[in-house]
GUNUTI-266711 format. One line per 4 residues: number of its first residue (from 1); their letters; for each residue x negated, y negated, z of C-alpha. Coordinates in steps of 0.001 Angstrom, whole numbers, plus 500000, padded with zeros to 6 digits. Each point is the difference from the previous one (the first is absolute). Layout:
REM residues N
NUM> a> X Y Z; ...
This chain:
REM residues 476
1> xxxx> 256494 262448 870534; 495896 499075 500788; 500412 497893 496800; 503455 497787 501219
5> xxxx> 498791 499963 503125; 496958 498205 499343; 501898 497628 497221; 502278 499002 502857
9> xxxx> 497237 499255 502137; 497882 498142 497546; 503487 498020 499575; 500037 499806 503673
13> xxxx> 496230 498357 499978; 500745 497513 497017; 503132 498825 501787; 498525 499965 504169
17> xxxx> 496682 497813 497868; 502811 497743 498362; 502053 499489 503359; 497064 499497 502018
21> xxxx> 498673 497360 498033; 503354 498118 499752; 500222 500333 503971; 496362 498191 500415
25> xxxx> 501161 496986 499505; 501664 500308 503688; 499559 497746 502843; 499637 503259 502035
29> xxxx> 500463 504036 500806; 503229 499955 500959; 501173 497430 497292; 498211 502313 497680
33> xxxx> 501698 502768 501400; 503997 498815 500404; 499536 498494 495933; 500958 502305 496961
37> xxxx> 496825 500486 499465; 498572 500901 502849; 502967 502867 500508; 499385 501222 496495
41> xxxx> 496369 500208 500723; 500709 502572 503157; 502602 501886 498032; 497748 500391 497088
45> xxxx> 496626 500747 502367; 502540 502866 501101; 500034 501603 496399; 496917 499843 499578
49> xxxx> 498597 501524 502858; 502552 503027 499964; 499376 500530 495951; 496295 500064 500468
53> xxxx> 500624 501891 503411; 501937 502091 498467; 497478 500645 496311; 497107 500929 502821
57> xxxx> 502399 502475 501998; 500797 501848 497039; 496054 500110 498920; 498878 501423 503286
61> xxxx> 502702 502368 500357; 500582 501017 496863; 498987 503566 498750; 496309 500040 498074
65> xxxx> 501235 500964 496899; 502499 497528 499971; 497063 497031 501074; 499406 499954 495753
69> xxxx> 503779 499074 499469; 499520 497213 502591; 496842 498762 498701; 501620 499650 495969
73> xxxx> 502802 498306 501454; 497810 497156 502217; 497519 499837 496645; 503484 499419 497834
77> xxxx> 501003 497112 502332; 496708 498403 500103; 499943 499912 495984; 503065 498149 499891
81> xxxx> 499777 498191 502942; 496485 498227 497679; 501925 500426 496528; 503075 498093 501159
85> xxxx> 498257 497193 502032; 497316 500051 497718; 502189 499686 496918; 502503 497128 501983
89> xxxx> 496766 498303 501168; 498824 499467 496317; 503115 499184 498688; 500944 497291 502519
93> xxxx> 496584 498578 499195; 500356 500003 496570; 503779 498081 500167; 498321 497433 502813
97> xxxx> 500110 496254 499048; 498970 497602 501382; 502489 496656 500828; 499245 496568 502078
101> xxxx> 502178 501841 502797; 497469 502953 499690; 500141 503697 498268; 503539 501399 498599
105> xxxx> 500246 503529 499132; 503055 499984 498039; 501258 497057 501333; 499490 501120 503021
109> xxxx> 497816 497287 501985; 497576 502224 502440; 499244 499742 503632; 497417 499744 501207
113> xxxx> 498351 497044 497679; 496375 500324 499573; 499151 496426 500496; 496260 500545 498209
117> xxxx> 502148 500595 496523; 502979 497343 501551; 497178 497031 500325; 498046 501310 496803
121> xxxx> 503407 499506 497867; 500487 496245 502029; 495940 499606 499312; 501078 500343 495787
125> xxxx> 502672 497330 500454; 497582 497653 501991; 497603 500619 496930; 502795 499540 497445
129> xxxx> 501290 496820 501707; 496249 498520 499916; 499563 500810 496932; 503209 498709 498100
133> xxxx> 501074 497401 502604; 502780 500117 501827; 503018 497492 501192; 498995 500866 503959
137> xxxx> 496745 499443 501609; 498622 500709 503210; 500226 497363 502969; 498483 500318 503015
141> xxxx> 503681 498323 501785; 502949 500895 497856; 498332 503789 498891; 500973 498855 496816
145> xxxx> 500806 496790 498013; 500615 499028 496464; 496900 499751 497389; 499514 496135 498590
149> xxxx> 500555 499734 496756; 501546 503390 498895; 501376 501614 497066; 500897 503415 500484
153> xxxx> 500423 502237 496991; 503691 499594 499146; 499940 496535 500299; 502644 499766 502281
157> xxxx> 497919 499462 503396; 497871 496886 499820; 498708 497460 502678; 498613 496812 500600
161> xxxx> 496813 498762 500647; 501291 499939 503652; 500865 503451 499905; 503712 499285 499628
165> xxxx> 502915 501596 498244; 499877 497769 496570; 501512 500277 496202; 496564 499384 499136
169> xxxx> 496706 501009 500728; 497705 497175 500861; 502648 497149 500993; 499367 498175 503559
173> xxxx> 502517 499183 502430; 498042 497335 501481; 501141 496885 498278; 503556 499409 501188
177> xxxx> 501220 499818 496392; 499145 503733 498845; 503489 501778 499912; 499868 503602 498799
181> xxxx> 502027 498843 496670; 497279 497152 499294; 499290 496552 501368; 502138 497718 501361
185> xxxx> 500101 495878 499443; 499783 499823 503560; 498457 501226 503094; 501882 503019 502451
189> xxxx> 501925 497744 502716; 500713 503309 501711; 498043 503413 500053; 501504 502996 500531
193> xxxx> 497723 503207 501156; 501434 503632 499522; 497985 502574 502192; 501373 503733 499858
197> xxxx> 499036 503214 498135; 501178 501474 496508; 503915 498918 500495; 498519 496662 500560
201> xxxx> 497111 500074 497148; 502172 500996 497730; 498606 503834 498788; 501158 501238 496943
205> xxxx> 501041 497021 498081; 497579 497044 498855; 499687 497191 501758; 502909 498264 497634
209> xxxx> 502487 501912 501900; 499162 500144 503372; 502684 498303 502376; 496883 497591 501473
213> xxxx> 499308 498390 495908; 503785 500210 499445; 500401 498070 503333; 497397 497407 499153
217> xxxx> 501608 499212 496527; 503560 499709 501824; 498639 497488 502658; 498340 497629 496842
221> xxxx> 498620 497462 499772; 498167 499196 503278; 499609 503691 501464; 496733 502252 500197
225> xxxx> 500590 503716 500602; 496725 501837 500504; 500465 504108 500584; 496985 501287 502745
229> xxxx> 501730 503041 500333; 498013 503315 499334; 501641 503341 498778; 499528 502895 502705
233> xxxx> 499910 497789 503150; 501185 500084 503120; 501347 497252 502275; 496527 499838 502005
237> xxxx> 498168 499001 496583; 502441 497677 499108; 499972 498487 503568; 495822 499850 499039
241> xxxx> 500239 499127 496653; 502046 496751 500906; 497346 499468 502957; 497297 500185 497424
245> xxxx> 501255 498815 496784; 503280 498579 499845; 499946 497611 502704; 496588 498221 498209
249> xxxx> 502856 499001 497322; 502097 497773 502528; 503599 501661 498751; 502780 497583 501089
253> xxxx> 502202 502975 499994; 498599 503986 501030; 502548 502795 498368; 499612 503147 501725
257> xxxx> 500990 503041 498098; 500315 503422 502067; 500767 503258 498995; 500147 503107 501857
261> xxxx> 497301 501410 498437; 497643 497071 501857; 501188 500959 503753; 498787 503435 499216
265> xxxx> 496870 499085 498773; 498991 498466 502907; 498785 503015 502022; 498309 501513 496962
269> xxxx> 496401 499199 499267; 499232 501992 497201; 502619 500184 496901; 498765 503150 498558
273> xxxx> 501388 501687 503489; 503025 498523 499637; 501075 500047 496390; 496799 502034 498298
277> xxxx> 501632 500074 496648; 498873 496013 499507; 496366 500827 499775; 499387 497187 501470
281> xxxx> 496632 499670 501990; 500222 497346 501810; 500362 499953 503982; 502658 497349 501966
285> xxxx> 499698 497781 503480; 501483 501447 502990; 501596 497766 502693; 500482 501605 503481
289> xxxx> 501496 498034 502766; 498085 499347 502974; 500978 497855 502657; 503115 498988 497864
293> xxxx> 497597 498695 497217; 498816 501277 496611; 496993 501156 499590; 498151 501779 496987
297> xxxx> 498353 503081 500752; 498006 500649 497083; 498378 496189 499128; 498300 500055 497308
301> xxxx> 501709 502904 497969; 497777 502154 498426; 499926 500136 496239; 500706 502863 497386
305> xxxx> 496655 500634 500175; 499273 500259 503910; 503463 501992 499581; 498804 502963 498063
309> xxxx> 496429 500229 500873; 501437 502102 503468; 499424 503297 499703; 502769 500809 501772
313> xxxx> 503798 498841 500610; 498960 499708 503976; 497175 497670 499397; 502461 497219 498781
317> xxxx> 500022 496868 501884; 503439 499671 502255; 501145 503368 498746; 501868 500113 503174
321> xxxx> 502011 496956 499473; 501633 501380 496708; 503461 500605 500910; 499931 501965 496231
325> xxxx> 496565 502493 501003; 501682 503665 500490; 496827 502383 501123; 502413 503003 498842
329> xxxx> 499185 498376 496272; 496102 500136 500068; 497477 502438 500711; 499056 500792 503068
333> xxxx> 496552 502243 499675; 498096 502492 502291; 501357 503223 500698; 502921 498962 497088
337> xxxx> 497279 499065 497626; 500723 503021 497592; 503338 500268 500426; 500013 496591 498456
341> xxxx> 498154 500466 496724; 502682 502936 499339; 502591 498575 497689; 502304 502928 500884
345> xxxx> 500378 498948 503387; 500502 496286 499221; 501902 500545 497662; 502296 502231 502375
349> xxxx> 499610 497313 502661; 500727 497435 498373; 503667 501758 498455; 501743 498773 502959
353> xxxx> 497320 497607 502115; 500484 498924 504048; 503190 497939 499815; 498798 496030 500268
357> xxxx> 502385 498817 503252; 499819 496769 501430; 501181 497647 497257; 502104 497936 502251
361> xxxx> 497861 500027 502230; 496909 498471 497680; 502905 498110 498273; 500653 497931 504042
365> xxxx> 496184 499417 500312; 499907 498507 496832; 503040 497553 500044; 498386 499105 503663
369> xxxx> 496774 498724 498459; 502157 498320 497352; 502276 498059 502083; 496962 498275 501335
373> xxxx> 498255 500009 496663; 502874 498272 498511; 501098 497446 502940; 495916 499103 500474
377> xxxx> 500362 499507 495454; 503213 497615 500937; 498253 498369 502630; 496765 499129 498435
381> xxxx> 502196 498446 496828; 501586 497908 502541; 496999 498428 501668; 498086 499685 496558
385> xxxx> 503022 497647 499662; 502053 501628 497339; 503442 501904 499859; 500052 503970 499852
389> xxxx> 502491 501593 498190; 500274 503882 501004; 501740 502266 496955; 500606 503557 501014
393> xxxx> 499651 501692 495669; 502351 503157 499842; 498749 503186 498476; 502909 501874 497536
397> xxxx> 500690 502426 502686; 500315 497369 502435; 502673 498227 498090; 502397 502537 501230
401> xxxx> 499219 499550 503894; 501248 497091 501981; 496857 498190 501486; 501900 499116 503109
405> xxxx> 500652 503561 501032; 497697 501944 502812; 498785 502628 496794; 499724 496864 497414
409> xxxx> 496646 499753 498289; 496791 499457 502262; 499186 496640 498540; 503502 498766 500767
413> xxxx> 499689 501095 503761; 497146 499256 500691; 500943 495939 499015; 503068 500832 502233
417> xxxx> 497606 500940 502803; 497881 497174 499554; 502421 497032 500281; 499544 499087 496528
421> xxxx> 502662 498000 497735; 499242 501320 496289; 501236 500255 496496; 501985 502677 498766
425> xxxx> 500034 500354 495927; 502603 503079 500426; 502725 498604 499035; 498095 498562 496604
429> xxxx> 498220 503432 498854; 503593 501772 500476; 501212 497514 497241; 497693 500986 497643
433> xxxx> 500544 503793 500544; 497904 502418 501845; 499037 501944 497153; 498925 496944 497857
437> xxxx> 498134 497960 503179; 496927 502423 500277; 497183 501219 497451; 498730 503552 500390
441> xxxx> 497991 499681 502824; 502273 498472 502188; 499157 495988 499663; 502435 497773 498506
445> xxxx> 501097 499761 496448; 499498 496424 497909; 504014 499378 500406; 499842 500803 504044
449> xxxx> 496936 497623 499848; 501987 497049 498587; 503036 500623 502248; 497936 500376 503456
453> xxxx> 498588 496873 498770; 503236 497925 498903; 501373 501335 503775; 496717 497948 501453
457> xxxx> 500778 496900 498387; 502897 498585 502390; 497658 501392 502917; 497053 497965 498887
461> xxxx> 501356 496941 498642; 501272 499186 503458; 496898 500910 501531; 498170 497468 497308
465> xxxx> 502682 497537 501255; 499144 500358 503514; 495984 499147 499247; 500908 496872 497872
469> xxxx> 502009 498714 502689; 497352 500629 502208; 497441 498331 497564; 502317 496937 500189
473> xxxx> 500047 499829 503538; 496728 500055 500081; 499170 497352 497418; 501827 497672 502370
């Protein structure tokens, strides 16, 4: 009985340790105390106490002769109590690996991260993209914009000398005859802009069959399409990526492409919080309203560099303003310091983590900054003179939601809250089937391309109408 007893309490122990340190992340005591954890914690405490109570009773009242029974069974215990965690301990070192989202132990991803081996594994990809080159590079604006010039390795990513999404590596946008299929006889009479992310860019297919260079060679001969979108952004880069670059260019006509993915990007600040398995090291502007205006809380963002050199998640400029920073995820230190370097107990931690609520919540907040992200994008267009043209780009999923409902996708309501006329391709991806319209990682397939671009056509010629006629007024 000694033996069980003190198995149940050393169960007891692991368990209170485990519940205690999921309750920490509490607010307060009696939060702490009313949560699962928190009642698990007394319950267990309970267990403990009376099993160990209960293993001393018996050793002070038991007879002497019977003291040498109790010791063997206490000295049993304590053997493999160290065999068995020593033995798990080992082993779930041994199957450890390391990922961009942090250490797996068979596939399970462990909580707490240690973010000295997190930023050392960010700190190899920093070196790797240095050394090798790589189609994004630091800005001190955007976070991130594309590398002049670029040829990644599969030959399917290249840019201009502006930085710009291009068939070939090298050619210039600047003379008003460049069109991505060659030269033209004559000079642009209209230039179109496209600012978005990867649905916009065109990710996963080359530059021949993205709906922008499709769009361009539909609108011949007098029309110059030029793609500043960026893959990975949110709607507050693109808002400062037309500020900074795209505006320079004078577009006639601004298309707008947003997808939900951009709305909730705008609260996060660092992508490797919010989607870890992109490796990507690279931090993003935040935009917080004050006084009903935007401002940018973290001007200039730091670089990769400035990034990783922290030596710990807490030291990270604007940490606070990361809608995607859970504390439950990262280490904490002090008095839990070795608890933390045990992979037993992450690894039992992290089998069924603090649940993440709130979404909605963080999901509001971010389609508030966007509505005024998206009608300050619309305005600026308008008093630089040309026409925005908002396009709200569908995920696969979303195809099967009805934008106009209360749970349609975020991108869609948001426009809705903001007042916002835009286009909606729907209609033209459903046509070319849902399973055919989008590549593996969710962006659109060559044929969805050419069809989101043929449904553009009617929309822009009469919007190219409308500027000749104004031309012609004005020439009189």
């Amino acid at each position: 009985m000694i033996f069980f007893a003190l198995c149940a309490g050393e169960a007891a122990l692991f368990l209170a340790l485990l519940s205690l340190y999921r309750a920490a992340t509490k607010p307060d005591i009696w939060a702490w105390l009313i949560s699962t954890p928190g009642m698990l914690f007394v319950c267990l405490s309970i267990i403990f106490i009376s099993s160990f109570g209960w293993v001393i009773h018996t050793l002070k009242t038991c007879a002497p002769s019977n003291k040498r029974h109790v010791f063997m069974a206490v000295g049993m215990n304590l053997v493999m109590l160290v065999l068995t965690l020593g033995n798990t301990e080992l082993l779930a070192r041994v199957l450890s690996k390391q990922t961009a989202a942090g250490e797996t132990v068979l596939g399970v991803l462990l909580y707490p991260k240690e973010w000295s081996k997190f930023a050392a594994h960010y700190k190899k990809r920093i070196d790797e993209m240095t050394r090798k080159g790589s189609f994004a590079t630091y800005d001190r604006i955007l976070g991130w914009t594309v590398t002049p010039s670029y040829i990644d390795r599969t030959g399917q990513y290249l840019s201009s000398v502006e930085g710009l999404r291009a068939p070939r590596a090298g050619m210039s946008f600047a003379d008003p005859r460049t069109r991505h299929s060659g030269v033209s006889e004559t000079p642009a009479a209209v230039r179109i802009a496209l600012i978005g992310d990867s649905m916009t860019y065109g990710h996963e297919v080359r530059c021949e069959d993205s709906w922008g260079h499709v769009l361009e060679g539909l609108l011949q001969p007098h029309i110059q399409v030029i793609n500043f979108a960026i893959n990975a952004y949110g709607l507050n880069q693109a808002l400062l990526r037309y500020e900074k670059d795209a505006r320079l260019w004078k577009p006639q006509i601004v298309i707008i492409g947003i997808s939900t993915a951009m709305i909730t990007r705008n609260n996060n600040i660092y992508p490797f919080l919010k989607d870890p398995e992109w490796g990507f090291p690279f931090a993003r502007p935040r935009f917080v309203m004050q006084h009903n205006a935007l401002t940018t809380m973290n001007h200039p963002v730091p670089d990769p560099g400035q990034i990783f050199a922290n030596t710990a998640i807490s030291e990270l400029p604007s940490l606070d303003l990361d809608d995607y920073y859970r504390p439950y995820q990262w280490e904490r230190g002090r008095m839990w310091y070795l608890l933390e370097r045990s992979y037993v107990f992450r690894l039992a931690y992290s089998l069924r983590p603090p649940n993440d609520y709130g979404q909605e919540e963080r999901n509001q907040k971010a389609m508030q900054v966007g509505q005024f992200v998206v009608q300050r994008l619309v305005r600026e267009v308008l008093e630089d003179g040309a026409v925005p043209l908002v396009i709200y780009l569908p995920y696969e999923l979303e195809l099967r939601t009805k934008p106009e409902t209360m749970y349609g996708p975020l991108s869609a309501r948001m426009l809705r809250n903001a007042s916002l006329e835009y286009f909606d391709p729907t209609a033209c991806l459903i046509e070319v089937g849902v399973s055919e319209g989008y590549m593996k990682e969710g962006h659109y397939s060559p044929r969805a391309n050419i069809q989101i671009a043929r449904c553009l056509v009617p929309v822009l010629g009469e919007m190219i109408d409308g500027l000749k006629k104004n031309d012609n007024r004005a020439k009189r």
